[in-house]
C-alpha positions as CSV (number, residue, x, y, z in Angstrom):
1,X,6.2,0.6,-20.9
2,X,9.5,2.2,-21.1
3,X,10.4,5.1,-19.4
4,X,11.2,8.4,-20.9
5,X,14.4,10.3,-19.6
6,X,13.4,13.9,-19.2
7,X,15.3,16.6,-20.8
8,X,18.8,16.5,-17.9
9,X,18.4,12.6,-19.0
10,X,17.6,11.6,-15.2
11,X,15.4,9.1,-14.4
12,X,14.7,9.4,-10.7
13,X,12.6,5.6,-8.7
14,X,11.6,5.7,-5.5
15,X,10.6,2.5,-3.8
16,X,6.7,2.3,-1.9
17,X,5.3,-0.3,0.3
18,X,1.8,-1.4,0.0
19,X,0.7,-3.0,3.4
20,X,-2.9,-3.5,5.1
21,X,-4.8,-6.6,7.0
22,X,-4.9,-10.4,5.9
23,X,-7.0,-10.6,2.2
24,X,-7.4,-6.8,1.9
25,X,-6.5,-6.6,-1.6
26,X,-2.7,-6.1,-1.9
27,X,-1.8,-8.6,-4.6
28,X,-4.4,-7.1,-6.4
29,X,-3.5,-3.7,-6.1
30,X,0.2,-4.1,-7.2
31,X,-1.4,-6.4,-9.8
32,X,-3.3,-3.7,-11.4
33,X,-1.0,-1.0,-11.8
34,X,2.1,-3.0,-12.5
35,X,3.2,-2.0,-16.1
36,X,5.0,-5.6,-15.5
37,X,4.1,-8.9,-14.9
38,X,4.2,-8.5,-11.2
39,X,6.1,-11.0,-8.7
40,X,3.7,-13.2,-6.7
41,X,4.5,-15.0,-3.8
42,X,1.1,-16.6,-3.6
43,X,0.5,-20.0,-2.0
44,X,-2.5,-21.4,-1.6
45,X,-3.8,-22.1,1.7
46,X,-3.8,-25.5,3.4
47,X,-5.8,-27.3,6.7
48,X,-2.2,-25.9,8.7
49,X,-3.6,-22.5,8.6
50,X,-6.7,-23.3,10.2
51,X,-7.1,-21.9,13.6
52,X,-3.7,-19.2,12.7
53,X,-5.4,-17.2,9.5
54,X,-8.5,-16.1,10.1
55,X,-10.5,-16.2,6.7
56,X,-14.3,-15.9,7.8
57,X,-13.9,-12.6,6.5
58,X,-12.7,-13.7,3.3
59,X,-14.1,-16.6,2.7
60,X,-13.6,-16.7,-1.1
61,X,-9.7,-16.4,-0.4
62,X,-8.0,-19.6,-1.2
63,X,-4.0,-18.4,-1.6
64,X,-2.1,-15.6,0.2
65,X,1.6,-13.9,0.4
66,X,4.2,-15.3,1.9
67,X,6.7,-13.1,1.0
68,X,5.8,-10.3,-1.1
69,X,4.7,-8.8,-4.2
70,X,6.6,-6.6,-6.5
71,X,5.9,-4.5,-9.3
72,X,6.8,-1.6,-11.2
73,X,4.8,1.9,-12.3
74,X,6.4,4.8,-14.8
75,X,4.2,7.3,-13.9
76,X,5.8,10.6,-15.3
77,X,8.9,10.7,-17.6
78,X,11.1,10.8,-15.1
79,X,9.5,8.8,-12.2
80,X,9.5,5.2,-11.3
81,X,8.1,3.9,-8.8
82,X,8.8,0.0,-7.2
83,X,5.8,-2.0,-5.4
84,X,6.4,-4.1,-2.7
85,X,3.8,-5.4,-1.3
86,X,3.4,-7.2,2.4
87,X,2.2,-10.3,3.3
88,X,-0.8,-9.7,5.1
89,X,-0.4,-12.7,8.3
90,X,1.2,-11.5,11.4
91,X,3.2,-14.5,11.6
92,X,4.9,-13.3,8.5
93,X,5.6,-10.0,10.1
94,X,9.2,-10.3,10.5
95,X,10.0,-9.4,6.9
96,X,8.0,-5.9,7.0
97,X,11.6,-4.6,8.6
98,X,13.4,-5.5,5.4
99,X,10.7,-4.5,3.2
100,X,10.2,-0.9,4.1
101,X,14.3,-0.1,3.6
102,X,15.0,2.8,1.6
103,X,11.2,2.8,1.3
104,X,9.9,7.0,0.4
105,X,6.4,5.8,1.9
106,X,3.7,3.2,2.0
107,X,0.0,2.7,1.3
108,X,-2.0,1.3,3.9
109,X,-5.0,-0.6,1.9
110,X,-7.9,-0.9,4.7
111,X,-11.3,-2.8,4.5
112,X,-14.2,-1.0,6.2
113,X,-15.4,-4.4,7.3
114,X,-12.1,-4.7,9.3
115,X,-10.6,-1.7,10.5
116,X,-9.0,-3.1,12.9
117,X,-6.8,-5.4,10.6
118,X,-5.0,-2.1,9.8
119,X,-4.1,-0.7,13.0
120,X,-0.1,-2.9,13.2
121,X,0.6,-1.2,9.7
122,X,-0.5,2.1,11.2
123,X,1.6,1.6,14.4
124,X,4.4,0.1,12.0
125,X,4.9,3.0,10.0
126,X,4.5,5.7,12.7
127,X,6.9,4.4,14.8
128,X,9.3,4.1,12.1
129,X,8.0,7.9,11.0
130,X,7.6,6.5,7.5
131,X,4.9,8.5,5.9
132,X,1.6,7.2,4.5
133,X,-1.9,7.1,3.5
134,X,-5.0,5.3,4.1
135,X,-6.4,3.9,0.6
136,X,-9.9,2.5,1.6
137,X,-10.5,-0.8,-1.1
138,X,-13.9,-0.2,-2.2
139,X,-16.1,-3.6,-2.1
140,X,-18.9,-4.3,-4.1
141,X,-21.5,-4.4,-2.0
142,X,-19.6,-3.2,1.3
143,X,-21.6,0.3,2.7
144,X,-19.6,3.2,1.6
145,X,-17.8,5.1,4.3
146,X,-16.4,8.9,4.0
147,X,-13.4,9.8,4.5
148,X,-13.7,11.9,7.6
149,X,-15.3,8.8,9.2
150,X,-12.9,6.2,8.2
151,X,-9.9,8.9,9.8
152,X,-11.8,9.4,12.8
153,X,-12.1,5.4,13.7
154,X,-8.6,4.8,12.9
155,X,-7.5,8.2,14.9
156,X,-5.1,9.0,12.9
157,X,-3.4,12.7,12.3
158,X,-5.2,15.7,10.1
159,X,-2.3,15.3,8.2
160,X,-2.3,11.5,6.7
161,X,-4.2,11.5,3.7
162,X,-7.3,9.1,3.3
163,X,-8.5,8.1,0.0
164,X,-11.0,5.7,-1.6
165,X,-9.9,3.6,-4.4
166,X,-10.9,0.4,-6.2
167,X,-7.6,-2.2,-6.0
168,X,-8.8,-3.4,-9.3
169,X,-8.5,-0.4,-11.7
170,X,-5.6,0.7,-12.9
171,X,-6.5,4.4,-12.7
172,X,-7.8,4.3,-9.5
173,X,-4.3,2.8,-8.2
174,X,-2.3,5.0,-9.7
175,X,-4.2,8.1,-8.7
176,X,-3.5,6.7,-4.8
177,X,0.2,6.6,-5.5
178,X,0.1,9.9,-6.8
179,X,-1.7,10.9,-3.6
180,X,1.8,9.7,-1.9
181,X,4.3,10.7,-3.4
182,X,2.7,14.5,-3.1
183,X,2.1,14.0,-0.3
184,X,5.8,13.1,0.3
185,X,6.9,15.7,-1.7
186,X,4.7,18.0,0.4
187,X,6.5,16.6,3.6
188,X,9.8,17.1,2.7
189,X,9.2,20.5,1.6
190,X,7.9,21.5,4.7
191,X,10.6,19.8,7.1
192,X,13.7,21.0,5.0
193,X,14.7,24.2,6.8
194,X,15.4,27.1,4.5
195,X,18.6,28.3,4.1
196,X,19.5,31.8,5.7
């Protein structure tokens, strides 16, 4: 898909991060929406891991990030937006630092089953006042939770949008990165003092 330049001929990309717990569906998020062949940095998972990754939640997963993912979305004729997605692992948590630079925002992808997976990219991005949103991955056959519920267990501001999506539709994706970058938008609009 190539972009279309609007009618001043600008094209304007913003970079997003897409972070969240150990086999929450990241890859397969960026993989969805990507209008590319995304960048993997899969490797599959060998005996050292036992005892460090903790896959009894995931127990299906055989390969993970060790470095990022990356892809690419046109989603207006002016906007671009660049995936980067963290590896899930703490002990690959050094990189997040060089990841989120220049970022606009990031997507925290949460499973239900393991809300507390989520709570370093929370901390992460709050203490870096980077803004964000909870996209809750939507199982198959994982009990649905609302949104208010989901906000109250992570206790997290009135302010941080929550949202359910499915990491494996293209639609659904892109209607979560929507999500952020209004809610960006909204952010900016609100801290930008008006002039006198």
């Amino acid at each position: 898909m190539t972009p279309h330049r609007s009618s001043s001929g600008r094209v304007t990309s913003a970079k997003i991060v897409i972070a969240g717990g150990f086999g929450v569906g990241k890859t397969t998020l960026v993989g969805s929406v990507s209008e590319i062949t995304p960048l993997t940095t899969e490797a599959i998972m060998t005996s050292a891991g036992v005892g460090v990754d903790d896959t009894r939640q995931v127990p299906g997963k055989l390969t993970t990030t060790v470095a990022m993912d990356f892809g690419r979305i046109t989603i207006d004729r002016d906007l671009i937006l660049y995936l980067f997605g963290t590896p899930g692992q703490t002990r690959f948590w050094f990189m997040w630092d060089e990841l989120v630079r220049g970022a606009i925002g990031a997507v925290v992808l949460v499973d239900t089953r393991r809300l507390a997976d989520c709570f370093a990219a929370i901390d992460f991005f709050e203490h870096r006042r980077l803004p964000y949103l909870i996209a809750v991955n939507c199982f198959d056959g994982v009990q649905y939770h609302n949104v208010d519920d989901v906000r109250e267990a992570l206790a997290i501001s009135s302010e941080v949008p929550v949202v359910s999506c499915d990491a494996r539709t293209r639609e659904s994706t892109k209607q979560v990165l929507i999500s952020l970058v209004e809610y960006v938008l909204t952010m900016r609009r609100t801290r930008t003092p008006t002039p006198a």
